[in-house]
Backbone bond lengths (Angstrom), bond angles and torsions (degrees), N, CA, C in turn:
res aa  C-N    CA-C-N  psi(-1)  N-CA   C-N-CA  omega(-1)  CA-C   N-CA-C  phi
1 X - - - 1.451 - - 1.535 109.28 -
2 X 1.149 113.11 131.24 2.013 123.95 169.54 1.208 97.79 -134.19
3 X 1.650 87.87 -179.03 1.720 116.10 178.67 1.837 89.88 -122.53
4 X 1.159 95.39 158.52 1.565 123.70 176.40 1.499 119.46 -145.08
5 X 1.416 101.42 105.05 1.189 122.54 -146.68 1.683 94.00 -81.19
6 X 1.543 168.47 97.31 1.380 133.60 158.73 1.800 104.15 -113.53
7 X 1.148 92.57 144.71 2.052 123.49 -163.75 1.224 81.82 -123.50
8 X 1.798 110.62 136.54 1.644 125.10 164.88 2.302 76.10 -141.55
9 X 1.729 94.83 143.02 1.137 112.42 153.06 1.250 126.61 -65.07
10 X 1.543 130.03 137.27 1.231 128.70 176.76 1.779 101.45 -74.56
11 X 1.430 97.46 143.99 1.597 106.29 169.03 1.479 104.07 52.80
12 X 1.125 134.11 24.02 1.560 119.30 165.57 1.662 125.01 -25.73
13 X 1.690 96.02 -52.40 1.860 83.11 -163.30 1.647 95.13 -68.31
14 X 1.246 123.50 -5.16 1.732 102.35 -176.46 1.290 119.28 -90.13
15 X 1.841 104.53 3.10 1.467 89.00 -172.79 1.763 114.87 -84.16
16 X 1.087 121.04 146.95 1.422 135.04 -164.29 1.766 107.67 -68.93
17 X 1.469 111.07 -37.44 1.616 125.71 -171.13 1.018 95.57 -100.03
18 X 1.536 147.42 43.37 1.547 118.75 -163.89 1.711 110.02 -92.92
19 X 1.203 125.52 5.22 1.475 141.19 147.79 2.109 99.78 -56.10
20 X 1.116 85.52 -66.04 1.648 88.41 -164.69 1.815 116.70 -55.95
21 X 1.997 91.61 -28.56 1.660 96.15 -168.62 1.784 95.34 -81.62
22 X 0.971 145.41 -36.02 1.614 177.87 32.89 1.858 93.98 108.43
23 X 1.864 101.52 -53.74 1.323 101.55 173.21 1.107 125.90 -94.65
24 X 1.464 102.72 2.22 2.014 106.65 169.30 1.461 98.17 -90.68
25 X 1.203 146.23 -55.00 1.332 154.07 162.93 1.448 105.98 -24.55
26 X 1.416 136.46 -63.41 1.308 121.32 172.15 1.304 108.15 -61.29
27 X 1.218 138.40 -64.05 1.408 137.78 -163.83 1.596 106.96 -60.81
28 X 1.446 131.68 -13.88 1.212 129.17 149.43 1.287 125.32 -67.07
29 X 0.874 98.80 -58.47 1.590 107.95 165.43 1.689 124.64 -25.85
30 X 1.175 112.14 -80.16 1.650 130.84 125.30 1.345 112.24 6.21
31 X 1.651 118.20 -66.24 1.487 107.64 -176.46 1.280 127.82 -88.75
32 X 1.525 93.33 5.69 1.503 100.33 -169.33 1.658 103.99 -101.48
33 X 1.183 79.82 -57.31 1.961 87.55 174.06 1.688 107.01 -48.23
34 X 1.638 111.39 -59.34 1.804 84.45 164.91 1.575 141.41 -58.69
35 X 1.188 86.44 -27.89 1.926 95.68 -165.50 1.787 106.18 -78.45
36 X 1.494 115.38 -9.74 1.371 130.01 177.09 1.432 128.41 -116.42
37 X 1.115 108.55 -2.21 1.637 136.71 179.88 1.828 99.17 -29.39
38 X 0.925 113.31 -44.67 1.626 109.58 -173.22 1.345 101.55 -58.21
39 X 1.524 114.49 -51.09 1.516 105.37 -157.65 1.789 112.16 -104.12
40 X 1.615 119.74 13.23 0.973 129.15 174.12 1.686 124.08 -88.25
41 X 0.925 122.94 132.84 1.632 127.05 -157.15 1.638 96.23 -115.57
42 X 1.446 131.28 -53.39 1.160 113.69 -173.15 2.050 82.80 -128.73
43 X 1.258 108.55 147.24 1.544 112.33 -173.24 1.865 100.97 -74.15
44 X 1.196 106.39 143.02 1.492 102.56 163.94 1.145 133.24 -76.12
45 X 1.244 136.01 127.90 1.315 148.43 -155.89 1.703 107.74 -127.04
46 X 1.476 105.56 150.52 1.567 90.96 163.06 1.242 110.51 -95.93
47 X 1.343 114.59 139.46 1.500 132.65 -161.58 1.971 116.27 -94.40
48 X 1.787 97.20 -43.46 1.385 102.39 157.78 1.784 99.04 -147.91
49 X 1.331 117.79 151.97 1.291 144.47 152.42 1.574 89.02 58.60
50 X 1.853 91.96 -100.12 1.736 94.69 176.09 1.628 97.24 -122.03
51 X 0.868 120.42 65.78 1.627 123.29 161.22 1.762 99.66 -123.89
52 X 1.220 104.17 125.55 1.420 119.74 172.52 1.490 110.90 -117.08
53 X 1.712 105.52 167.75 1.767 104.95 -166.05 1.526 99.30 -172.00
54 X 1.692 104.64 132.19 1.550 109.58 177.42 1.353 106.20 -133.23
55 X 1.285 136.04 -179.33 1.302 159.85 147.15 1.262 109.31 -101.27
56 X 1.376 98.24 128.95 2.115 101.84 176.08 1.367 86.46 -133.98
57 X 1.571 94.17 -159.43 2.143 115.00 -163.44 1.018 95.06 -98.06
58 X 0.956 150.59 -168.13 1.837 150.25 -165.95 1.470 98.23 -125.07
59 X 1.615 100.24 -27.79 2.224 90.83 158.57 1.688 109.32 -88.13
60 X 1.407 134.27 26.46 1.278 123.43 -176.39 1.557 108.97 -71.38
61 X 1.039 103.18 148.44 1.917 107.66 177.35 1.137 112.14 -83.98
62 X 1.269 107.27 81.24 1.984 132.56 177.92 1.838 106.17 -18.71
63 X 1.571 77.28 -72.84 1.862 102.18 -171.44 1.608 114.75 -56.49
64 X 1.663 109.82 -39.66 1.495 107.09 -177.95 1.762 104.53 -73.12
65 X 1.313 103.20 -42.53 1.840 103.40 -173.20 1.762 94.55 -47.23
66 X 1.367 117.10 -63.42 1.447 131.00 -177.04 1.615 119.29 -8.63
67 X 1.966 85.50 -66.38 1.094 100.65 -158.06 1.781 109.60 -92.54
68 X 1.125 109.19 12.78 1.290 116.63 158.81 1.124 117.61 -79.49
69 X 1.739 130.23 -64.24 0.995 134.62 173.72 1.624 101.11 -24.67
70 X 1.757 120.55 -65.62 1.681 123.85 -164.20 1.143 104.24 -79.17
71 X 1.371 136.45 -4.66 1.172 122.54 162.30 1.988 103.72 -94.29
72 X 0.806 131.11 23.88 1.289 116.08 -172.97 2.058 102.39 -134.65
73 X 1.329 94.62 -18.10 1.665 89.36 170.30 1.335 106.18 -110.70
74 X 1.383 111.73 -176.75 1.834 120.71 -171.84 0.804 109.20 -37.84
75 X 1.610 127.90 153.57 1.694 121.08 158.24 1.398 109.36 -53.65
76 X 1.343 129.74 -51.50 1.876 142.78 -172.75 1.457 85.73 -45.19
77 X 1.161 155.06 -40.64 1.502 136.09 -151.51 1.489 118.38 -102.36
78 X 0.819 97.51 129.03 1.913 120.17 169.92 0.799 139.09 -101.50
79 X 1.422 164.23 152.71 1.416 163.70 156.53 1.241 125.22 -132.32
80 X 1.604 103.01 155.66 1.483 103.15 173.42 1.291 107.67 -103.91
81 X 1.508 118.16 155.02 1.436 127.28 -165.38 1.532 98.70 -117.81
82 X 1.751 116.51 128.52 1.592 113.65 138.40 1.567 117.48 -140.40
83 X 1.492 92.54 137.09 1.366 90.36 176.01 1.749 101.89 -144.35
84 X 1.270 100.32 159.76 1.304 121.39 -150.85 1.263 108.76 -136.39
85 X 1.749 125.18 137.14 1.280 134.79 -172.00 1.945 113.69 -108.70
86 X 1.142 98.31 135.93 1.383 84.33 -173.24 1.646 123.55 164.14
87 X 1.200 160.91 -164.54 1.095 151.30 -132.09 2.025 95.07 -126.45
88 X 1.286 109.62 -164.67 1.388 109.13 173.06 1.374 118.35 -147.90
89 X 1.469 150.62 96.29 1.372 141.00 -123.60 1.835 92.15 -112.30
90 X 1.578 113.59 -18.68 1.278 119.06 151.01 1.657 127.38 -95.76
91 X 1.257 109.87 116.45 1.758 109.73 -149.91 1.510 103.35 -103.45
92 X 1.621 114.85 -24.50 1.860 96.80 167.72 1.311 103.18 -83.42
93 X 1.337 93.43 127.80 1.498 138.51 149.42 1.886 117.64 -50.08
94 X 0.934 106.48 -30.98 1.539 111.40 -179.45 1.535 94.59 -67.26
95 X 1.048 131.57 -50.77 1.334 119.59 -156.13 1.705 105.34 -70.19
96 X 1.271 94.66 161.85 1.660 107.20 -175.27 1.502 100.63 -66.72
97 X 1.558 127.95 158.23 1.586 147.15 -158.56 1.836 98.36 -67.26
98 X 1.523 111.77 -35.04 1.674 110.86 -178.33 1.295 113.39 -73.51
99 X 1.665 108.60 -5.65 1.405 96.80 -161.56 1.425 97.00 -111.31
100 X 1.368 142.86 21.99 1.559 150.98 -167.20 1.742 95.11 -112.27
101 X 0.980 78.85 160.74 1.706 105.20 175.17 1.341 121.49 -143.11
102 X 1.593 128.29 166.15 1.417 140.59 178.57 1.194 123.09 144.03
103 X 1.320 116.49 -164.68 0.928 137.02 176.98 1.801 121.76 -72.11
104 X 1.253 120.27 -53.11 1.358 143.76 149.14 1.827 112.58 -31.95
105 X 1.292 99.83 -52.86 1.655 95.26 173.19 1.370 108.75 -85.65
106 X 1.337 135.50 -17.63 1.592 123.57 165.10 1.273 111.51 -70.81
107 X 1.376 126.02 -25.81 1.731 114.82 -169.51 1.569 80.47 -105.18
108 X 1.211 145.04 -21.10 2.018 118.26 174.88 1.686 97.95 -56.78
109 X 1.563 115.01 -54.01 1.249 96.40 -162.04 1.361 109.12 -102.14
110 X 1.230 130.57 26.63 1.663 114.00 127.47 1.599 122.95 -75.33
111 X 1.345 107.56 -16.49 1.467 110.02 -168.26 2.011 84.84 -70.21
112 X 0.939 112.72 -47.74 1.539 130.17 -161.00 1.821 107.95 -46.44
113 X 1.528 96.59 -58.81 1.521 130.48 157.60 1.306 96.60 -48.44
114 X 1.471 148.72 -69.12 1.146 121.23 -158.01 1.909 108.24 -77.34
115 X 1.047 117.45 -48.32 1.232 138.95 158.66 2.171 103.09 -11.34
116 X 1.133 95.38 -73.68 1.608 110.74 -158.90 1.688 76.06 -79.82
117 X 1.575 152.72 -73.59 1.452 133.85 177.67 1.447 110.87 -6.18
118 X 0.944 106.99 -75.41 1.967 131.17 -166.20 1.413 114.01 -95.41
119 X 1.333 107.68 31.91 1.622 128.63 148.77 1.557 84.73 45.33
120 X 1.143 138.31 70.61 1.648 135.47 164.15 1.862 99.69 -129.63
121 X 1.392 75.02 126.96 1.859 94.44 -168.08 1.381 92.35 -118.20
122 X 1.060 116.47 163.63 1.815 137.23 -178.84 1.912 94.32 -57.89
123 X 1.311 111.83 -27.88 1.541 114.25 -153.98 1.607 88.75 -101.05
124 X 1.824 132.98 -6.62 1.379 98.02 -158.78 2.136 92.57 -108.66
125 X 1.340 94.97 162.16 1.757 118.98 -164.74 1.767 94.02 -39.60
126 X 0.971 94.79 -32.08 1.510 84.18 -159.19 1.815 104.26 -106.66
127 X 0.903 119.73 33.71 1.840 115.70 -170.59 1.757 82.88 -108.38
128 X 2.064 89.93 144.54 1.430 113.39 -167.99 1.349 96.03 -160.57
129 X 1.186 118.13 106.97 1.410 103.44 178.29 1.668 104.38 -73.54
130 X 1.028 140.26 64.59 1.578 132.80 179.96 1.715 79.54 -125.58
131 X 1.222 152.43 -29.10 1.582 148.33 170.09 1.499 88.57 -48.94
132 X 1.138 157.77 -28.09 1.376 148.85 -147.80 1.710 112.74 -110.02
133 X 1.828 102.59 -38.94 1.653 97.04 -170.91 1.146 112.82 -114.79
């Protein structure tokens, strides 16, 4: 059993710096994948443009990984969060996070889908990732 973490930025094509936001996004990335290394299973990568995606342990600290990512890019930036609990129907682990499959990545990105529907960003009053697992 894992979690599958996938983050897409709100409003990407409007942002004006998206070179500049592009290099906070990797270098988050970066701090997250080191600073969480225990509980990370496949490293997060960006998967398209600005949508990023990891595999953690099913005890990973959801909220702290989270809030690294938003503490580590612009204040202006937001995201929507889904992640999803669940099995893995692709079982090496060696391969990079885009290249897995299951169950776990079908319910992250409906969680994601429901998430970006109902305009709930990492930043709005009411976001919980417990709608997801």
């Amino acid at each position: 059993m894992y979690k599958a973490i996938i983050c897409d930025i709100k409003s990407s094509r409007t942002i004006k710096n998206r070179e500049e936001v592009q290099i906070s996004l990797i270098k988050a990335i970066r701090k997250c994948n080191k600073d969480f290394k225990l509980y990370i299973i496949c490293p997060f990568t960006i998967t398209a443009g600005d949508e990023w995606e990891g595999l953690v342990s099913i005890d990973a600290p959801i909220y702290k990984i989270l809030y690294c990512f938003k503490d580590n890019l612009p204040k202006n930036i937001t995201f929507y969060v889904g992640i999803g609990k669940g099995n893995l129907s692709i079982k090496n682990l060696n391969l990079p996070v885009n290249h897995l499959d299951g169950e776990v990545f079908i319910q992250a990105r409906k969680s994601l889908i429901y998430a970006k529907d109902n305009n709930i960003t990492i930043d709005s009053k009411d976001f919980s990732y417990n709608y997801t697992t």
